[in-house]
N, C-alpha and C positions, 0 to 999 in steps of 0.2 A: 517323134514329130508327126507320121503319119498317122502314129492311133488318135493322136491330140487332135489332126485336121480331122480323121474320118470321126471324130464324136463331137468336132463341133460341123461338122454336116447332118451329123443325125439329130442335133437337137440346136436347133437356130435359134438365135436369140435367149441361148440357158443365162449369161447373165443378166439379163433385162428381166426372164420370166423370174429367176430366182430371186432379183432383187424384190420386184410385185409380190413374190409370192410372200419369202419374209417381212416385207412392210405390213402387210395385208395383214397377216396371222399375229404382228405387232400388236397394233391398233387395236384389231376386233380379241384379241385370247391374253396375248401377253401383257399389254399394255396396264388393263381393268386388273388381273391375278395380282401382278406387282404393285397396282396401288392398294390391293384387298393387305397384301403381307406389311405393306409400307404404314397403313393404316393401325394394323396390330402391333406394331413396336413401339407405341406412343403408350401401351400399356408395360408396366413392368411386369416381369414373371409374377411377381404374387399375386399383381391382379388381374391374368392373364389366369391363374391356376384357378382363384376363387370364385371368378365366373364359369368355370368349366366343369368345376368340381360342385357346384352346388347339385341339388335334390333335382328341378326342374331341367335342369340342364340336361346333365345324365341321362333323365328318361326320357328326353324327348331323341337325344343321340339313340336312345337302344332302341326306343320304336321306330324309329327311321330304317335305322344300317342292319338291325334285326327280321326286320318284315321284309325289307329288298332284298333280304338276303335269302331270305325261304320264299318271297314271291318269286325270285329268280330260277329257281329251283325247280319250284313247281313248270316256272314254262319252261325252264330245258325241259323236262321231261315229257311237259302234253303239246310241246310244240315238236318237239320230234317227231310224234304219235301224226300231228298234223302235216307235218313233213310228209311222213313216209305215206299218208292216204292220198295228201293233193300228189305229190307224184309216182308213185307205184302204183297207182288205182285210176280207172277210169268209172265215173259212177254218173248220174244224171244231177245236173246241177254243180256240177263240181267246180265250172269257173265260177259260178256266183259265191260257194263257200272260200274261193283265191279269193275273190275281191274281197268279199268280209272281213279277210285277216287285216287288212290295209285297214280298216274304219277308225280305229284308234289313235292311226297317223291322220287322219282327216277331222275325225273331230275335236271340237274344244273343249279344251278339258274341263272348265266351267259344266257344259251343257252333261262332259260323261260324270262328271260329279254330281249332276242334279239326276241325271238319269238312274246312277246308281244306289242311288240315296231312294227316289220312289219305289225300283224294285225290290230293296231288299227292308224296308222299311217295316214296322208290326203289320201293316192292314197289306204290302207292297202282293205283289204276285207271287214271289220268293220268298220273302219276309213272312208272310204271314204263315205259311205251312212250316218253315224253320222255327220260329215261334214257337208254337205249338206241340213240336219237338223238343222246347227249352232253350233253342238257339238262336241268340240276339245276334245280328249280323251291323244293321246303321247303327252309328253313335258308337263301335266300340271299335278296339282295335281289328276285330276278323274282318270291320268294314274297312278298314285301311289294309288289310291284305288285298281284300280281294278286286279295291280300286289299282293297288299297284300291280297286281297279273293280266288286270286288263288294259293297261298302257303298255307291258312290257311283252304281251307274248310275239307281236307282229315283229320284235327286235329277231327274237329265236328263229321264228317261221324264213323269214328273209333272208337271216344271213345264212340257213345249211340250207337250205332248198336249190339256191344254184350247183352247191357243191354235192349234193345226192342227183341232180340233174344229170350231172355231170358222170356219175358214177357208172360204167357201163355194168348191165344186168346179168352181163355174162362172165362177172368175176363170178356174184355169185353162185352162177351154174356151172362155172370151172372147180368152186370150192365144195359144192357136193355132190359134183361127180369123182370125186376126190376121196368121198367118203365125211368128208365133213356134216355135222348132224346143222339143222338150222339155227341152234344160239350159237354152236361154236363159226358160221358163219357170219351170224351178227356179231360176235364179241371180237374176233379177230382177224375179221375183213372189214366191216361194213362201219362200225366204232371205230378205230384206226383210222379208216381215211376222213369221219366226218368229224371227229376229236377236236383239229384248231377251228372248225368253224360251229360248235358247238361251245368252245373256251368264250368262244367272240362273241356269240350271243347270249351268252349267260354275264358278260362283263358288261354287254349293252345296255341287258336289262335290268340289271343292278344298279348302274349308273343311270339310268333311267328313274326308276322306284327313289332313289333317292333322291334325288331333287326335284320330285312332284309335287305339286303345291294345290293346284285347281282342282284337281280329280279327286283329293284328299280331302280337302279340307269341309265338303258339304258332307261325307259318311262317316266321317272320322269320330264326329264329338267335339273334338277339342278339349278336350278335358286336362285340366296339367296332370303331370305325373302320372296319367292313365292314356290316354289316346290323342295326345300334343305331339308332333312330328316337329323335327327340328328347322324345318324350311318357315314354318308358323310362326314357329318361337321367336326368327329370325325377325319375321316383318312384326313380331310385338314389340321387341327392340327396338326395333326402328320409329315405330309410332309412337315410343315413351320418349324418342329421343337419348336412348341408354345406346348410343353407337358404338361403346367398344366391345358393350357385352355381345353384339348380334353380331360386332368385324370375329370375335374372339371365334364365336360357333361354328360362323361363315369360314373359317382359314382353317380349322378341324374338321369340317365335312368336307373341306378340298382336298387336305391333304390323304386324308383318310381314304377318301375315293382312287386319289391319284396311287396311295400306296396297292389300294387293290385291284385295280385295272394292269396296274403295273405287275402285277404278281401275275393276274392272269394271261398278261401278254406274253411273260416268258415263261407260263406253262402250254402257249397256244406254239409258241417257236419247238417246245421240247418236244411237242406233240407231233407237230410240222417235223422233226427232223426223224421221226419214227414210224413214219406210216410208210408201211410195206411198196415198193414195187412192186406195178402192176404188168 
């Protein structure tokens, strides 16, 4: 009875907020999911398969969950790189390079899709020296790469940057004065502890990349079967009026996502449960 009073002292009104909180999370997340799956059952399996399984369909799923998946990738990798300079380094200009990582989160993705589309375009500033190398970047799929790394890297930068903050500097001078060489300090000190917050930004940004629509769809092309992303596909459907085909797509990029978010959350816990004491 007393831990019961002293946790409803610590957290006042828990059923009122919990009841807010699950209505809330209803409405706005659960509510729309379940009329997306409620929608898809009005289909039978076969024609639930036959839309999924055709030619367009297909390739619009692989260039979607394919390119988020290596755009991901990529910014774990150069967002760490960006991590570890905004904070281990102090250089001139270096809050205006912090703010920059944010522009992505601020701008519209319209405007970053137009914008990316002039850069990297034949005559663009980018475009036209890549050209010239033989390398088409707008209108093809490397253009939809490189739209979904620049929405997604600010996910990467954000979510380890508190937790390398945080990191005191003098593990790593405890570890080679130890005799520790410096990768065996990055790979078994410094990876360890940033591991689940490097799961979470790479799951961010996956789920980010895939459901981009705006930033995509001006570099992209659109082309079916060659540089058609599945969020596109989605609003073709809809505008032919073919609702089951786009409910069909739509409840395969949820679930798909959900299944890999969900993977990477409990390799961010296994992660979580192995990082050394400091």
């Amino acid at each position: 009875m007393s831990a019961l009073a002293a946790r409803r002292r610590t957290l006042p009104g828990f059923g009122l907020t919990m009841g807010l909180t699950l209505s809330w999370l209803s409405i706005i997340i659960l509510i729309p999911l379940a009329g997306l799956f409620l929608k898809s059952l009005e289909l039978s399996p076969e024609q639930f398969w036959n839309i999924l399984s055709s030619r367009r369909t297909l390739n619009a799923l692989r260039v979607s969950f394919g390119l988020a998946f290596a755009a991901a990738c990529v910014n774990l990798i150069m967002g760490s790189i960006i991590v570890w300079a905004l904070v281990r380094y102090r250089f001139p200009g270096r809050r205006i390079f912090d703010a920059i990582v944010d522009v992505p989160f601020a701008l519209p993705t319209a405007v970053a899709g137009v914008a990316l589309t002039a850069l990297f375009a034949e005559k663009g500033w980018l475009g036209a020296p890549l050209a010239a190398l033989g390398i088409k970047v707008a209108f093809t799929p490397v253009g939809i790469f490189v739209a979904m790394i620049f929405i997604g890297i600010p996910f990467v930068v954000r979510t380890v940057q508190p937790v390398l903050q945080d990191l005191d500097p003098e593990i790593e001078e405890a570890a080679g004065s130890l005799g520790a060489s410096r990768w065996q300090t990055i790979i078994r000190v410094i990876l360890p502890s940033l591991a689940p917050a490097l799961l979470t930004g790479l799951a961010l940004a996956f789920a980010r990349a895939v459901g981009e629509y705006g930033s995509v769809i001006f570099i992209a092309g659109n082309l079916p079967n060659v540089s058609e992303i599945a969020p596109l596909l989605i609003v073709i459907r809809l505008s032919e009026f073919r609702y089951a085909d786009a409910t069909a797509i739509a409840v395969v990029m949820l679930v798909v996502s959900f299944v890999v978010i969900f993977a990477v959350n409990r390799l961010q816990r296994w992660a979580q449960s192995r990082i050394p004491a400091h």
